[in-house]
Backbone bond lengths (Angstrom), bond angles and torsions (degrees), N, CA, C in turn:
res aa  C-N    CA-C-N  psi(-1)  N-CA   C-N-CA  omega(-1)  CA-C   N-CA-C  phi
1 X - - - 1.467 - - 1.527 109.75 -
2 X 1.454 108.86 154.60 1.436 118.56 -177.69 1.221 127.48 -128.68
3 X 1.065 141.33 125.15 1.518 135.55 -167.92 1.764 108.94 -137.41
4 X 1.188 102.26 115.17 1.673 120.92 -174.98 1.218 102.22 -87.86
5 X 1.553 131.04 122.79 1.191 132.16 149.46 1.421 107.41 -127.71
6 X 1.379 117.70 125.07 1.564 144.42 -160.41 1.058 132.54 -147.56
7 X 1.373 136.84 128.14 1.496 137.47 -174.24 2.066 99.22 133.75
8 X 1.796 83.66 169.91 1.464 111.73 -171.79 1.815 107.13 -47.52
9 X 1.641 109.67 -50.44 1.485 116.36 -157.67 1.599 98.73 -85.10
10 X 1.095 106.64 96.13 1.644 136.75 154.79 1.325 104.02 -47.32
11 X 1.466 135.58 -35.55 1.351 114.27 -168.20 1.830 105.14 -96.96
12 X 1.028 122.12 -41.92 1.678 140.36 156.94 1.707 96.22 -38.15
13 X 1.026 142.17 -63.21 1.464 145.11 176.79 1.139 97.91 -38.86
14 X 1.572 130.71 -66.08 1.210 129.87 -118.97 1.928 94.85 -103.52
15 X 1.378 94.33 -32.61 1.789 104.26 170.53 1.391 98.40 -52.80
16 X 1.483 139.36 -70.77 1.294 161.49 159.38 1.209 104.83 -7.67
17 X 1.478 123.08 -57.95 1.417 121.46 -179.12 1.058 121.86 -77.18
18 X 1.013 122.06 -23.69 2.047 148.78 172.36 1.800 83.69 -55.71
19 X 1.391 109.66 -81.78 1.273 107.13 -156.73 1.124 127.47 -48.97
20 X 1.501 112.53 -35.09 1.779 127.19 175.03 1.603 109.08 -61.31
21 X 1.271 123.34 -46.70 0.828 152.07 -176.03 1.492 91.96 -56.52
22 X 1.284 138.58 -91.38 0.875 149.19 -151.76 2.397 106.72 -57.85
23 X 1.577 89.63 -45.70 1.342 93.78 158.43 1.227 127.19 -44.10
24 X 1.329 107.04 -77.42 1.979 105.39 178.12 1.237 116.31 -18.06
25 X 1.526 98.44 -53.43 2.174 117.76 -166.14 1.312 103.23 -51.12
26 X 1.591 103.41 -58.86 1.724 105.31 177.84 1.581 117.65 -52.97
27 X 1.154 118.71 -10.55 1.485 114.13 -160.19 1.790 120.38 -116.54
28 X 1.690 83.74 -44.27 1.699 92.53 156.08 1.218 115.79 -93.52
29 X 1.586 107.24 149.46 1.582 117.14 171.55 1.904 105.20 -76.72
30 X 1.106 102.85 -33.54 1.419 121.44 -171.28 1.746 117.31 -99.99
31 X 1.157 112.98 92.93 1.618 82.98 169.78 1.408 106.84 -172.81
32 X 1.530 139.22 166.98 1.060 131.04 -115.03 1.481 98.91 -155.80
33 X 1.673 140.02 87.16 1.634 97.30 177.75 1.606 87.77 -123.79
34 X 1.642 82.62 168.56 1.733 109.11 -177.87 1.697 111.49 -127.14
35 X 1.299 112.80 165.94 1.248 111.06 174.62 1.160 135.15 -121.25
36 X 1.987 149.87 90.21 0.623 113.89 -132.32 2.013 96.75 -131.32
37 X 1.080 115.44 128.19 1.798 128.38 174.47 1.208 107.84 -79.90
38 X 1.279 147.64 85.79 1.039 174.22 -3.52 2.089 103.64 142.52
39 X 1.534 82.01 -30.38 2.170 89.03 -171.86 1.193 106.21 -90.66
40 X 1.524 105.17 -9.90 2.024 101.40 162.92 1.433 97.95 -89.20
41 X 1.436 112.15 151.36 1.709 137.31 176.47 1.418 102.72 -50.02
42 X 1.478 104.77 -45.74 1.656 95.03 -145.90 1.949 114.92 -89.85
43 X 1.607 98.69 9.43 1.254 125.60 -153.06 1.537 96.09 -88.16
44 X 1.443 140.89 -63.38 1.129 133.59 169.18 1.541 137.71 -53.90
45 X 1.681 107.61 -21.20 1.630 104.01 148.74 1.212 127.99 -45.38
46 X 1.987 94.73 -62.99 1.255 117.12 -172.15 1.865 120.75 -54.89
47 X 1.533 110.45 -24.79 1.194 103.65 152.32 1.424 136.10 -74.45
48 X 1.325 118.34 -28.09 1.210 118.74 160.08 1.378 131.38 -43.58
49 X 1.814 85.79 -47.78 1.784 89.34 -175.47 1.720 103.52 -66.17
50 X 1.383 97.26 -45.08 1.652 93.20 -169.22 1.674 117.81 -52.36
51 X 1.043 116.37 -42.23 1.509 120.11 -176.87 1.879 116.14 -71.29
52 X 1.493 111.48 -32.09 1.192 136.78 170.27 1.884 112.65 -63.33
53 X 1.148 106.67 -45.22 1.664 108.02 171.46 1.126 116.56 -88.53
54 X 1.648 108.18 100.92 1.768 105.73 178.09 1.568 91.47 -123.81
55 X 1.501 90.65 141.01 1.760 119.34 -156.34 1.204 91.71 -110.43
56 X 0.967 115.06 149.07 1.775 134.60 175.65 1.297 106.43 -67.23
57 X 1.462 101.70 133.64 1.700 108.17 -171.30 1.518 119.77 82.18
58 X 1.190 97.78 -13.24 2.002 103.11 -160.26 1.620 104.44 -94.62
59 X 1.401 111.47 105.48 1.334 126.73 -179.71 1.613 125.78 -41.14
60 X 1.624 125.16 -129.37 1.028 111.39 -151.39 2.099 77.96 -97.90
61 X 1.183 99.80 170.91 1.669 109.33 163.44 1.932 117.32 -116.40
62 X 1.215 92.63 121.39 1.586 89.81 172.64 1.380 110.88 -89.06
63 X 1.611 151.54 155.86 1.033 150.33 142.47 1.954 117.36 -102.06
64 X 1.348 119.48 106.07 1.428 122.24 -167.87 1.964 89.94 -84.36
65 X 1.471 124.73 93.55 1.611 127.31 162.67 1.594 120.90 -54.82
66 X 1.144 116.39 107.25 1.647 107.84 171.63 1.951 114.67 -108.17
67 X 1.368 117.03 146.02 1.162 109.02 172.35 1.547 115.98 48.41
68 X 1.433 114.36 44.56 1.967 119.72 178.24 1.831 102.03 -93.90
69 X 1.077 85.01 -22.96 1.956 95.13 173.42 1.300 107.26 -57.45
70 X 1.719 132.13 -33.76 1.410 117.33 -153.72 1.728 92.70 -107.92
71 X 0.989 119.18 -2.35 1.433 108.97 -167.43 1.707 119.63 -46.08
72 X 0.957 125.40 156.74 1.215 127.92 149.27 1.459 142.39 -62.36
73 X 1.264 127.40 141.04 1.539 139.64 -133.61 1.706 99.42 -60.12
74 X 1.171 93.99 -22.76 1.759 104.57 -162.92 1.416 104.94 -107.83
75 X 1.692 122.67 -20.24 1.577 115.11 164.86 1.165 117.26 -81.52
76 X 1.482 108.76 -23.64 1.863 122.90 -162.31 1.552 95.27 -81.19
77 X 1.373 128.03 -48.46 1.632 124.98 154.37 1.544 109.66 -20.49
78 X 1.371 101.11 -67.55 1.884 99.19 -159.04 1.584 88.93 -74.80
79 X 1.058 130.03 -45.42 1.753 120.17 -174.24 1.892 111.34 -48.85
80 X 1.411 90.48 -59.05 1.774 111.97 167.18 2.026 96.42 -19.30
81 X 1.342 102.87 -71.93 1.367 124.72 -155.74 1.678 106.58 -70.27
82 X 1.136 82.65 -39.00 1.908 92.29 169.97 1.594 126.12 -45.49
83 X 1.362 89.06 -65.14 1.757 113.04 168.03 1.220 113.87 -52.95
84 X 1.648 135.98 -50.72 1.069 122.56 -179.66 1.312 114.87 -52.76
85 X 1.229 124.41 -71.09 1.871 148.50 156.99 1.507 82.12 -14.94
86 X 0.934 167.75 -35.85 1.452 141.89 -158.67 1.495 121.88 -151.81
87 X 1.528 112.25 5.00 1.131 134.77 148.62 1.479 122.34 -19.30
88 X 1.526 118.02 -58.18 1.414 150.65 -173.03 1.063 106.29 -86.33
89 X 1.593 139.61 -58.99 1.628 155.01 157.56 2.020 106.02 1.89
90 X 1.497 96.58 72.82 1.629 87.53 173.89 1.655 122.89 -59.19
91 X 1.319 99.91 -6.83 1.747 85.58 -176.80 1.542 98.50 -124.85
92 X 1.717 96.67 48.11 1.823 93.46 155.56 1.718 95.98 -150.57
93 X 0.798 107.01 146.70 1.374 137.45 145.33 1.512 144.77 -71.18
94 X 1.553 130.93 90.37 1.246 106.44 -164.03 1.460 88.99 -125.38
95 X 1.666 135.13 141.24 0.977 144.12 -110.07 1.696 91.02 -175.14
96 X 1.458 103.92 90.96 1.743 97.07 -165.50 1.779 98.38 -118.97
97 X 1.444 96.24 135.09 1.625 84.36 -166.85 1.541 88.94 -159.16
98 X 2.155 98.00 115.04 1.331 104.13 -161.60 1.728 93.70 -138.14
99 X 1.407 122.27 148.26 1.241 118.52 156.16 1.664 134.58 -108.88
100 X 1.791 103.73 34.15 0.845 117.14 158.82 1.654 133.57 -110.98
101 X 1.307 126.56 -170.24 1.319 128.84 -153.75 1.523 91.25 -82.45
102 X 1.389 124.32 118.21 1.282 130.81 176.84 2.030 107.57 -70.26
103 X 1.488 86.11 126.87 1.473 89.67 -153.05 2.176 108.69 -80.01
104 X 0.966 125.01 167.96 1.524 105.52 -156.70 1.950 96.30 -78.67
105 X 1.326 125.82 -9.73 1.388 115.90 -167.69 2.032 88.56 -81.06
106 X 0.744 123.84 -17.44 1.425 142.48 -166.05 2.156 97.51 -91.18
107 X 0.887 126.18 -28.39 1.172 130.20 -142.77 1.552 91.47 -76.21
108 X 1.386 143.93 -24.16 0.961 157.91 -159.32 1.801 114.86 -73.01
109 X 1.621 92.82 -14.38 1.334 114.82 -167.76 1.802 106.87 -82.00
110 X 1.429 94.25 -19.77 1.798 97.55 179.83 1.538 109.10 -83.23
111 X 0.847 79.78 10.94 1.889 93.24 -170.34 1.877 104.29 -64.33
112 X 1.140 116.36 126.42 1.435 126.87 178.86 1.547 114.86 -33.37
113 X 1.624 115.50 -17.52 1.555 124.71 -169.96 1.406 92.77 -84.66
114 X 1.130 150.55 -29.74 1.349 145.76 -136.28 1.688 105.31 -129.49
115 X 1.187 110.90 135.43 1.404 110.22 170.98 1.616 123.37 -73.49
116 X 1.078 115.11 151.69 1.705 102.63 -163.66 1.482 105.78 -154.86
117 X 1.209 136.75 159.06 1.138 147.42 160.11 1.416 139.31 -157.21
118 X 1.384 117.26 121.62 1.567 105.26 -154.54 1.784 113.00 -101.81
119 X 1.228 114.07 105.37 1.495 123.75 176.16 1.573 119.34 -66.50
120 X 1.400 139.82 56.92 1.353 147.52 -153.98 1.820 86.15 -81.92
121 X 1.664 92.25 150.96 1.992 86.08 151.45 1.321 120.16 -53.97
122 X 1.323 118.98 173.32 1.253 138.27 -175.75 1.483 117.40 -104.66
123 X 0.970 137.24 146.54 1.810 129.10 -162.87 1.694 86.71 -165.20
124 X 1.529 102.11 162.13 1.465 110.10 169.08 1.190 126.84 62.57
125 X 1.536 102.92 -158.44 1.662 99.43 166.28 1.716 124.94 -49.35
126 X 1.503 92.69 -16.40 1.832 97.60 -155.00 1.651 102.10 -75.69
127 X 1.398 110.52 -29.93 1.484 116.35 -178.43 1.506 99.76 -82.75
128 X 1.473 118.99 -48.21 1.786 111.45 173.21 1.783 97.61 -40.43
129 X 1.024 106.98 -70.44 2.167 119.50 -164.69 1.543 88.39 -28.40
130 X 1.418 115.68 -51.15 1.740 125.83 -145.60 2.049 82.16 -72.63
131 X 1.278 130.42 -51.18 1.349 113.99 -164.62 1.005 105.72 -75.44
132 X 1.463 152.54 -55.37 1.534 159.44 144.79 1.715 94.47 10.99
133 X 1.649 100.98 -61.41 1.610 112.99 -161.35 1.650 101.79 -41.04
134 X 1.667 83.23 -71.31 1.366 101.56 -164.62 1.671 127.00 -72.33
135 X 1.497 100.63 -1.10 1.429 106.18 155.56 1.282 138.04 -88.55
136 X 1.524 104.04 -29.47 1.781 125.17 165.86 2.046 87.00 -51.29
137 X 1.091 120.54 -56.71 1.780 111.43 -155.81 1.308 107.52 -45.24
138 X 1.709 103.93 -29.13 1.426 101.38 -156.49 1.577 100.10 -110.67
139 X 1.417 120.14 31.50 0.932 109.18 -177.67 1.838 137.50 33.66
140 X 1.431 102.95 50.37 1.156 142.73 176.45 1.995 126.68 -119.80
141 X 0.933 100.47 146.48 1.627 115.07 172.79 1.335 135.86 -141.25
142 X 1.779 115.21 115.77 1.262 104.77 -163.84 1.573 102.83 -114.21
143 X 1.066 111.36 148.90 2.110 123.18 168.56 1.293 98.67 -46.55
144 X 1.312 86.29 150.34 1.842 109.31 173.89 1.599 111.78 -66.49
145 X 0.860 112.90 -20.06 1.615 122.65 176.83 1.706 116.40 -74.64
146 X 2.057 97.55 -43.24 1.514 101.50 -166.52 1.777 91.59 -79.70
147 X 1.021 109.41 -35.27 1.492 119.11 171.75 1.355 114.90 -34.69
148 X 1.134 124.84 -58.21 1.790 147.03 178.95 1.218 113.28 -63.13
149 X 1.658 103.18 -53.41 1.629 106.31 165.20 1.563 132.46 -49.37
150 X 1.574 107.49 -46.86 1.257 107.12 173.93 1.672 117.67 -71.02
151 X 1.055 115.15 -48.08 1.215 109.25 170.55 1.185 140.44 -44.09
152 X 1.055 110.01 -11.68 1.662 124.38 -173.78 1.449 97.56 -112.09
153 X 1.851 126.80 -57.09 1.315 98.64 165.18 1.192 130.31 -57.36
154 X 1.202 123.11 -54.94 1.895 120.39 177.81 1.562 119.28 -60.09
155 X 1.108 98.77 19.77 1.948 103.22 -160.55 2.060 89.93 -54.10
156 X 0.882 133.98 137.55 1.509 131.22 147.50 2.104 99.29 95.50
157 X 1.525 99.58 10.25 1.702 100.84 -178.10 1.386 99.04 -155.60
158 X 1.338 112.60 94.92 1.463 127.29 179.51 1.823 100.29 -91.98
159 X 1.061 102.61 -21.54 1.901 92.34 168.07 1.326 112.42 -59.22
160 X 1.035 107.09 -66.33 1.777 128.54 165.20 1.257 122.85 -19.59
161 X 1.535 101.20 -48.56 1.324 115.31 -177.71 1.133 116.50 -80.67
162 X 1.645 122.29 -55.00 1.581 115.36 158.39 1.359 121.89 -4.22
163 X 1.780 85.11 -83.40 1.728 121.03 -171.75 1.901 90.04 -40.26
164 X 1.044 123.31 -59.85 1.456 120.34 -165.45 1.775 90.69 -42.19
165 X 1.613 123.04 -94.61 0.796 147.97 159.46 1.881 113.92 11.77
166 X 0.892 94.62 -43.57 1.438 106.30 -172.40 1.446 106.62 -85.37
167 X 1.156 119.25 -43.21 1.351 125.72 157.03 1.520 124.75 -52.90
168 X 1.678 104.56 -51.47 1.467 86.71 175.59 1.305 121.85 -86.25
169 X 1.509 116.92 -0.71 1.434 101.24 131.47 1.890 134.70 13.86
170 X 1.046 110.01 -65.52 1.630 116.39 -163.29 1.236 95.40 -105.31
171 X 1.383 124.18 1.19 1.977 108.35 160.81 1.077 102.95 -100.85
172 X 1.493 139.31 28.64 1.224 104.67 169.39 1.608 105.56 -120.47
173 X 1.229 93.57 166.88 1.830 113.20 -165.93 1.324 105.87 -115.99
174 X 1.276 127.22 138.37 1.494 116.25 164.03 1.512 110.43 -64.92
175 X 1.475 101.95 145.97 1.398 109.38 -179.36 1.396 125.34 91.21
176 X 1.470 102.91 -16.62 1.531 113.16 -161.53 1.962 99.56 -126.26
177 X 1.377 133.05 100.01 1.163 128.21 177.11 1.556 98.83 -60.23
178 X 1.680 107.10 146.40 1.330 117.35 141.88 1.467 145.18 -22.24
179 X 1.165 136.53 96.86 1.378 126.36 -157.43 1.739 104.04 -106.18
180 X 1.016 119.04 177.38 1.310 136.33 159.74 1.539 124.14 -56.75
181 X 1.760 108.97 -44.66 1.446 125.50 164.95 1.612 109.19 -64.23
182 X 1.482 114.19 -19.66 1.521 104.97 168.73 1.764 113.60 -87.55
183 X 1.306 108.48 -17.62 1.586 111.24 168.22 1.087 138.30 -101.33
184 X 1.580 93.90 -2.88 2.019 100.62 146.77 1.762 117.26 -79.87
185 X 1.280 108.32 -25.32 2.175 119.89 -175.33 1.619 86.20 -65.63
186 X 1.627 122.35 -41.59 1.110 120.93 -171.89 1.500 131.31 -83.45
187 X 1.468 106.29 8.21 1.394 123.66 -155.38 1.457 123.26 -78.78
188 X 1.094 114.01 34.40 1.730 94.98 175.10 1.405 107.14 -102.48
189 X 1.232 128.51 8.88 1.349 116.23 163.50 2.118 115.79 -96.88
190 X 1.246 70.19 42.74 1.707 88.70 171.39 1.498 110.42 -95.57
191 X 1.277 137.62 113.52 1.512 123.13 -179.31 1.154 101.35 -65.59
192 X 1.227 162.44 -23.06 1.637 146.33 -158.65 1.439 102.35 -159.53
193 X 1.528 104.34 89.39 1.614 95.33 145.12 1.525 144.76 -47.45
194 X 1.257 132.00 17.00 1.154 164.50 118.24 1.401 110.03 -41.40
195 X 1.257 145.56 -68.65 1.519 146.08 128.38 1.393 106.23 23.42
196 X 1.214 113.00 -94.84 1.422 115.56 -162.00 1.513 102.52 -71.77
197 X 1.398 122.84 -49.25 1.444 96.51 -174.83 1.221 130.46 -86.96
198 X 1.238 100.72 23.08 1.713 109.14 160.62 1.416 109.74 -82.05
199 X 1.733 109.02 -46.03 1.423 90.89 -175.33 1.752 121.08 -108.98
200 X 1.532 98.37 27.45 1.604 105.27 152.33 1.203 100.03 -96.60
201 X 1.375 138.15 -19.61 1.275 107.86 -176.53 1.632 111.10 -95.15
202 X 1.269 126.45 -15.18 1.619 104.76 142.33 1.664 159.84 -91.97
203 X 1.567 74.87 4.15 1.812 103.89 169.15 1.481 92.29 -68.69
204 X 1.281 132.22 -72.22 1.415 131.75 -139.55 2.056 90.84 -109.46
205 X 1.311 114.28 6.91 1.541 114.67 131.75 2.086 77.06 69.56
206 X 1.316 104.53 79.35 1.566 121.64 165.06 1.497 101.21 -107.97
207 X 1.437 86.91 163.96 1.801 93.81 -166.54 1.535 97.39 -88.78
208 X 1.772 87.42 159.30 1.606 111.32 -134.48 2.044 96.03 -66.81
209 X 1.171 129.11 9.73 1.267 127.55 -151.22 1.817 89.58 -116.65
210 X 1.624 105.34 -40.10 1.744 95.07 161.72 1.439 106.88 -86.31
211 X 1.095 138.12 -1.24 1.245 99.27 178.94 2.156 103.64 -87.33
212 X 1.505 99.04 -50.43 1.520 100.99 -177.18 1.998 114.53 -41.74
213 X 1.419 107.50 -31.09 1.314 115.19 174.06 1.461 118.05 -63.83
214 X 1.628 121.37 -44.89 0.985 111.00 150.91 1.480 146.45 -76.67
215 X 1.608 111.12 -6.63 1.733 110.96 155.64 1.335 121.70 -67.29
216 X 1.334 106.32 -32.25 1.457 99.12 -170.24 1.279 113.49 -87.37
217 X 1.383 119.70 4.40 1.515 125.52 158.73 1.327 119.24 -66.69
218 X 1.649 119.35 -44.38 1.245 166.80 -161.94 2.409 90.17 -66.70
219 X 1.682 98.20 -55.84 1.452 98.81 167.46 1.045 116.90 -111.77
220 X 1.157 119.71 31.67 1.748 115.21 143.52 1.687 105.46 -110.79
221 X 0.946 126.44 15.64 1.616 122.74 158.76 1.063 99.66 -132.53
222 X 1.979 131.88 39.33 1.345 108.81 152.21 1.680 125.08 59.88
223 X 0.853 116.35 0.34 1.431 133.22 165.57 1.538 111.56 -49.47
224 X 1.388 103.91 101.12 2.013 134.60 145.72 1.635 98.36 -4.95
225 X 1.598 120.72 73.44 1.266 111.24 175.59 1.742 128.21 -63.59
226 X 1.577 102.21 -16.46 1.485 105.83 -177.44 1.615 94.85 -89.26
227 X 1.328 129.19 -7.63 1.646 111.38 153.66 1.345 123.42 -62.99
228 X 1.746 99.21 -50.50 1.327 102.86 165.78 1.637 144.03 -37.22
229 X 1.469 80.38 -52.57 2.071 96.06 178.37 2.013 88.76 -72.77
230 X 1.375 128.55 -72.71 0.951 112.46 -174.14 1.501 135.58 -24.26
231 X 1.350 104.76 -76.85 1.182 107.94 150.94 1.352 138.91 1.75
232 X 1.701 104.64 -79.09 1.532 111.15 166.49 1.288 118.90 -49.57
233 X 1.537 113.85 -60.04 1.606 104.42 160.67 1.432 117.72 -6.30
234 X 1.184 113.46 -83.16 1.405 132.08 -155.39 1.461 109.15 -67.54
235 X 1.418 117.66 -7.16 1.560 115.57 148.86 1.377 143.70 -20.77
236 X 1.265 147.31 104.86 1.700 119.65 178.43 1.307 108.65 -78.68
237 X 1.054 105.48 177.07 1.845 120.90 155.15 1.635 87.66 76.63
238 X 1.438 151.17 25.18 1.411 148.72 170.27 1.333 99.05 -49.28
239 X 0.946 119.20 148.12 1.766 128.23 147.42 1.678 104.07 -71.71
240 X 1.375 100.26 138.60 1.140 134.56 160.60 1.557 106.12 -12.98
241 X 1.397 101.42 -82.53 1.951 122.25 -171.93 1.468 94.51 -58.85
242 X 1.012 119.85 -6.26 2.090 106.99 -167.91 1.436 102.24 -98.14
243 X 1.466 85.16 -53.50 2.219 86.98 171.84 1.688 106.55 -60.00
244 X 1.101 123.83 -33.93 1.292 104.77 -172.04 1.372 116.00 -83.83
245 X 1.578 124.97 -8.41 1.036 130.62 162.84 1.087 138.05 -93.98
246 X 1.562 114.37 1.99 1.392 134.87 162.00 1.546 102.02 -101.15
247 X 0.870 144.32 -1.05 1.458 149.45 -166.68 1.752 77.86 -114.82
248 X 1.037 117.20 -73.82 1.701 100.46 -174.73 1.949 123.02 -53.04
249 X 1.334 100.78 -38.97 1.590 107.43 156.82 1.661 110.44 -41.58
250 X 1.196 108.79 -61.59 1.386 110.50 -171.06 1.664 123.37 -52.60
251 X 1.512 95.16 -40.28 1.605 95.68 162.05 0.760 126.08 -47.98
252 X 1.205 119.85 -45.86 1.980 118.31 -152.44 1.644 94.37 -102.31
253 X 1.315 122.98 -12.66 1.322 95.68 -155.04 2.124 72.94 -94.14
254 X 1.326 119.05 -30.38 1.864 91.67 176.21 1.301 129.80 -79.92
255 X 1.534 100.36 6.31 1.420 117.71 163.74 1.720 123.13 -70.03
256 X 1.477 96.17 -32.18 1.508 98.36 170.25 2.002 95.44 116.36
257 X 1.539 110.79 -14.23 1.595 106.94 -175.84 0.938 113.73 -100.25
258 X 1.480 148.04 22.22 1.757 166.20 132.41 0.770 93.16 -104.01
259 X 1.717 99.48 155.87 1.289 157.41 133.50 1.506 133.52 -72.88
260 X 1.608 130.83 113.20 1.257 109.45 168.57 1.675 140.43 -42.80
261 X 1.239 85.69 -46.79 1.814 110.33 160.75 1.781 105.96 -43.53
262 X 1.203 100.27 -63.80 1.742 89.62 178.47 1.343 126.20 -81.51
263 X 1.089 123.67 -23.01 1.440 134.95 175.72 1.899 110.01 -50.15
264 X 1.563 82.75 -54.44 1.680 108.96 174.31 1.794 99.39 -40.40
265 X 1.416 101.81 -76.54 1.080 129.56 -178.85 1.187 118.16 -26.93
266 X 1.197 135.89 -41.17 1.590 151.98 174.97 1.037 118.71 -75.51
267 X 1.409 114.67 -31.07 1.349 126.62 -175.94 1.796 111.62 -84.67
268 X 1.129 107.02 15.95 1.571 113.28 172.11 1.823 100.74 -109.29
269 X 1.058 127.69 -7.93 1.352 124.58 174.10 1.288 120.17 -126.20
């Protein structure tokens, strides 16, 4: 048997593999798993041998695949050939779980016979749903704002986001959702303090000499300007004229006639 787990979100995979994992255990009395990283040399023998030696008495075998996507033209052949040969093998398990570009000799694996599941980043509502999720577990609640906020910073790093999450953990109060003012107290996993006081200083509309001082900090550390503009978005308490002028930014710049850089830019005067 075969089980595909694939895509960008490493941490969604790795829950996934926990759980399967954890299934088998409950189910066999007998059973056996190993782990094998595939970008060291000595790793694709060693699966061979392992799946190849079945011991008397010795139940089902799991194989945990890491990095089989990057192999080389001439290992990915013998891997290719491997999988087929054991494809069928009811008392193994092979358990392939990669976050790279599934290569086309491999492609065979999406095939309706094979179990599969695709771990993509998270965007949109689907990453909002994902913090909701993972805050209900912990019996926690965050504002629609801190909600917006995280999502847009962690957009494409759900480890991150956890880890955030888990932390703010200990600000919350019953009765009282999570705010944004609790994820600045919490803030040093901010890469650039430059960040925030760029966009406190045009939320709460500072004169135009702090705010340009703090953008241009903002491009001298290369700083992710569509976090930036996002970000601010996701501010509460905006004035009126600011949302509507970032709501008009937003047009033009997915229209293709802005720039984040300038949009930014305007927004200091």
């Amino acid at each position: 048997m075969i089980i595909l787990l694939y895509g960008p979100d490493s941490f969604r995979r790795s829950q996934k593999l926990k759980e399967i994992i954890k299934n088998y255990k409950q189910k066999q009395s007998l059973f056996s798993v190993e782990f094998f990283d595939l970008k060291e040399d000595e790793e694709l023998p060693r699966l061979k041998d392992f799946i190849n030696q079945q011991l008397i008495f010795e139940g089902k075998k799991m194989a945990v695949i890491e990095n089989a996507f990057g192999l080389d033209d001439k290992n990915l052949k013998v891997f290719n050939e491997f999988l087929k040969i054991n494809a069928k093998n009811e008392n193994v398990v092979l358990v392939i779980s990669d976050d790279n570009e599934l290569p086309k000799e491999l492609e065979f694996l999406l095939e309706d016979a094979f179990s599969k599941q695709e771990f993509s980043n998270l965007d949109g509502e689907k990453i909002k749903f994902f913090i909701k999720s993972e805050s209900k577990k912990r019996g926690i609640e965050f504002s629609d704002s801190a909600i917006n906020f995280l999502a847009v910073f962690f957009k494409d790093n759900t480890w991150g986001l956890v880890t955030e999450i888990d932390k703010l953990e200990f600000f919350y109060k019953p009765g009282k959702k999570i705010d944004i003012s609790d994820i600045e107290k919490a803030g040093e996993f901010f890469d650039s303090p430059n960040m925030f006081n760029f966009v406190n200083a045009v939320s709460r509309n500072w004169h135009s000499a702090e705010k340009l001082k703090s953008l241009e900090g903002l491009f001298l550390s290369h700083e992710d300007l569509v976090k930036v503009f996002n970000i601010l978005a996701s501010r509460p308490f905006l004035k009126f004229e600011l949302v509507k002028k970032m709501a008009d930014y937003d047009v033009l710049i997915k229209s293709g006639l802005l720039d984040y850089e300038t949009a930014l830019l305007d927004l200091c005067f």
